[in-house]
MDTraj code that builds the backbone (N, CA, C; nanometers):
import mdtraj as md
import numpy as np

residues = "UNK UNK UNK UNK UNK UNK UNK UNK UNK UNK UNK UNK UNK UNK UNK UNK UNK UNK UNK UNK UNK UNK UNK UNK UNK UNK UNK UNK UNK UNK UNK UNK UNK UNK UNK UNK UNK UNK UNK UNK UNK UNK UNK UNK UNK UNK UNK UNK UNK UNK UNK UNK UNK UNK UNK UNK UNK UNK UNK".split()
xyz = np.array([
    [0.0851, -0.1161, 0.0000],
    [0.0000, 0.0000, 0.0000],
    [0.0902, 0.1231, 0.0000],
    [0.0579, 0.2474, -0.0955],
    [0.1384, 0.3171, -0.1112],
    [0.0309, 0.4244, -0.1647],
    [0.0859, 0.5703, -0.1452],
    [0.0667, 0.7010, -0.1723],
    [0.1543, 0.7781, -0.2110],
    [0.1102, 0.8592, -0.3598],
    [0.1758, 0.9604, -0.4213],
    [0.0672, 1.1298, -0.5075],
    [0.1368, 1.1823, -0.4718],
    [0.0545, 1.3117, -0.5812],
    [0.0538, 1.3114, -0.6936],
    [-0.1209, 1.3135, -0.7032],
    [-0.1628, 1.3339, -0.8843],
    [-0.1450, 1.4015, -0.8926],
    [0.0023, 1.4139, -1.0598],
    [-0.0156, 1.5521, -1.0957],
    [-0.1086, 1.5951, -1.1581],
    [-0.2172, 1.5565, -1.1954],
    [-0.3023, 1.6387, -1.2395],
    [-0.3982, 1.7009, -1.1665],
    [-0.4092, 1.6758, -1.0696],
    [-0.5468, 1.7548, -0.9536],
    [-0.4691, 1.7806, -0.8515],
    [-0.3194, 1.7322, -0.7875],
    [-0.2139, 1.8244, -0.7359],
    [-0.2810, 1.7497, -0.5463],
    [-0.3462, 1.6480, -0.5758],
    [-0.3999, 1.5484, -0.4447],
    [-0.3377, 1.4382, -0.4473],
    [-0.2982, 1.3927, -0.2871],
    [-0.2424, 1.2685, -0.2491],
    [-0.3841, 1.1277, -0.3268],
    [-0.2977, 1.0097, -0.3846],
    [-0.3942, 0.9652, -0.4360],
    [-0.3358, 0.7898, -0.3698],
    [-0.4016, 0.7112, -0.2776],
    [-0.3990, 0.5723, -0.2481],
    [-0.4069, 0.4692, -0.3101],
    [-0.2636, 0.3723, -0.3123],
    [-0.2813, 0.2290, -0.4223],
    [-0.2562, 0.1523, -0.3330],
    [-0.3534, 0.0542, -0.3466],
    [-0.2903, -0.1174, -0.3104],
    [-0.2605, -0.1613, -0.4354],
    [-0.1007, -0.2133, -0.4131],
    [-0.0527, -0.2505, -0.5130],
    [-0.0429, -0.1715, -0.6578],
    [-0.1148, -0.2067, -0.7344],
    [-0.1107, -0.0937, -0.8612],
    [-0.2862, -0.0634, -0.9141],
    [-0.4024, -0.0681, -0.8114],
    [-0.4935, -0.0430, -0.8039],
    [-0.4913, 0.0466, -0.7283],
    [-0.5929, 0.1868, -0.7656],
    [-0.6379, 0.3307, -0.6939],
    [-0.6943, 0.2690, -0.6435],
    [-0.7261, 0.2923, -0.4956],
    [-0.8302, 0.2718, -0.3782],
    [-0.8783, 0.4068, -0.3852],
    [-0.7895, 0.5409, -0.3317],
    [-0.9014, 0.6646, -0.3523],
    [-0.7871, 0.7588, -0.3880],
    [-0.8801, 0.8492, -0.3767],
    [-0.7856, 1.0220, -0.3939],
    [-0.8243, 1.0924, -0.2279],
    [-0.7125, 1.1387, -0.1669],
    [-0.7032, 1.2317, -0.0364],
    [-0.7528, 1.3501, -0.0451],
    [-0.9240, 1.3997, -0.0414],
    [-0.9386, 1.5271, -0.0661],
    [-0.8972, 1.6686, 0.0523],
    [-0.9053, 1.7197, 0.0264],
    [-0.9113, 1.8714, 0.1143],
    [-0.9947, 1.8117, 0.2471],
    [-1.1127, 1.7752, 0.1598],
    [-1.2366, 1.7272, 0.2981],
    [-1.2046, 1.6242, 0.4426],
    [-1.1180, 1.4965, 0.2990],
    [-1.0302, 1.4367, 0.4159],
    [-0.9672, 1.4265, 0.4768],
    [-0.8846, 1.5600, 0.4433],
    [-0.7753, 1.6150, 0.5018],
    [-0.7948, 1.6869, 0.6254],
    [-0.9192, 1.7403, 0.6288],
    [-1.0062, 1.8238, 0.7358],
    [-1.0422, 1.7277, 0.8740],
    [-1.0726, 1.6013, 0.8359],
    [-1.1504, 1.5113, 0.8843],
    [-0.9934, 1.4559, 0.9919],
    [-0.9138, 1.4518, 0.9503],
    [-0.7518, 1.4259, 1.0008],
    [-0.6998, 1.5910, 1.0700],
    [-0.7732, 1.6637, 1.0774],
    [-0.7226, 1.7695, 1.1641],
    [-0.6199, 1.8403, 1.0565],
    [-0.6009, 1.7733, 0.9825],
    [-0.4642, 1.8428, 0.8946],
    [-0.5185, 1.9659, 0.7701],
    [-0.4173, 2.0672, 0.7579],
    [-0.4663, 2.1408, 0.6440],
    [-0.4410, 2.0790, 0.4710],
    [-0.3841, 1.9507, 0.4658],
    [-0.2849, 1.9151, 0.3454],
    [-0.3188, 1.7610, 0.3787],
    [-0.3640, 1.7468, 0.2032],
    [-0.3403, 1.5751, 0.2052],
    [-0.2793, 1.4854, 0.2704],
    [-0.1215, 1.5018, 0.2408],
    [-0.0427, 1.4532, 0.2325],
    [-0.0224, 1.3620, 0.4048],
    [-0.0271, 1.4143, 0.4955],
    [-0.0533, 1.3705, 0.6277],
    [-0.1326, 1.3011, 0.6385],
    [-0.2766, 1.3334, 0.6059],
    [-0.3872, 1.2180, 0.5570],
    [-0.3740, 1.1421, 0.5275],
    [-0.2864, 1.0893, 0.3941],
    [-0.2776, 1.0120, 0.3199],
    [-0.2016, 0.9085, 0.4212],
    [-0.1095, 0.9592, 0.4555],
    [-0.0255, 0.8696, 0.5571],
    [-0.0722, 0.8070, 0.6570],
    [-0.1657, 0.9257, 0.7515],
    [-0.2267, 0.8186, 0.8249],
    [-0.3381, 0.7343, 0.7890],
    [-0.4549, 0.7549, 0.6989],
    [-0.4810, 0.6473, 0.6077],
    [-0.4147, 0.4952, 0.5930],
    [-0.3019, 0.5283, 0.4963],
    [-0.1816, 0.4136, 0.4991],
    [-0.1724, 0.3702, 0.6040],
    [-0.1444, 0.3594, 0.7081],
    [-0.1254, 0.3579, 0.8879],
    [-0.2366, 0.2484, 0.9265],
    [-0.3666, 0.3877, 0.8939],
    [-0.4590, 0.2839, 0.9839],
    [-0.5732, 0.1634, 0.8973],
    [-0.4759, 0.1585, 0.7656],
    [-0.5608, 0.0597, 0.6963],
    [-0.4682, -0.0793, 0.6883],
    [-0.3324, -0.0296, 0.6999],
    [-0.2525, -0.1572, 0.7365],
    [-0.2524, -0.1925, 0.8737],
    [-0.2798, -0.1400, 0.9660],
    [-0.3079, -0.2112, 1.1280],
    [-0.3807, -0.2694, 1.1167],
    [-0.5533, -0.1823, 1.0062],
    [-0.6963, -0.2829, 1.0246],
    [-0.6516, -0.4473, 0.9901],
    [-0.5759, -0.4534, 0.8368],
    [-0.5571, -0.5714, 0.7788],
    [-0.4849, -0.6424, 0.8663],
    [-0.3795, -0.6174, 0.9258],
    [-0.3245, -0.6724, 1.0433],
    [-0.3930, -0.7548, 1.1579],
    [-0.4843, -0.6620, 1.2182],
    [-0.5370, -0.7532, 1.2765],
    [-0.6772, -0.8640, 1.2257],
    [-0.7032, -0.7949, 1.0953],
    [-0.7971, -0.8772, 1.0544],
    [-0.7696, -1.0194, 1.0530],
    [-0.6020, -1.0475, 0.9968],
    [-0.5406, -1.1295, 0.9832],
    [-0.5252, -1.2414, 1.0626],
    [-0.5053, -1.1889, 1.1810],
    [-0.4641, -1.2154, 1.3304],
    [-0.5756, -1.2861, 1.4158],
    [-0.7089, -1.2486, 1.3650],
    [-0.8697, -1.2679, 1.4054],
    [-0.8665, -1.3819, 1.3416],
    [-0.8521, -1.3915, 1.1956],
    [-0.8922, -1.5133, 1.1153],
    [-0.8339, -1.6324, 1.1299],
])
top = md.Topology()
chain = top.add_chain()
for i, resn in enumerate(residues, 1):
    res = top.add_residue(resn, chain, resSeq=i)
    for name in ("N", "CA", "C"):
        top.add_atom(name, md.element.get_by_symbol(name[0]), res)
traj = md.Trajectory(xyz[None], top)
């Protein structure tokens, strides 16, 4: 799982693997306390690899 900026809309954008999961808007960025994607995006990354983690761990 990995995050980089589209250059074309200039937003952090989320892949598993080489599939888009989403784009990091302004909104979600808000929702993370942060003024800027980019922090978002990260913790995103963060707390979607802990979820799978323990999903793992359950099963």
């Amino acid at each position: 799982m990995q995050w980089e900026v589209e250059p074309s809309s200039n937003q952090p954008v989320l892949y598993v693997g080489e599939t888009l999961l989403m784009t990091v808007t302004v909104r979600d960025a808000r929702l993370g306390d942060t003024s800027t994607g980019e922090p978002r995006a990260q913790a995103l990354i963060h707390a979607l690899q802990a979820a799978l983690e323990r999903y793992h761990q359950d099963r």
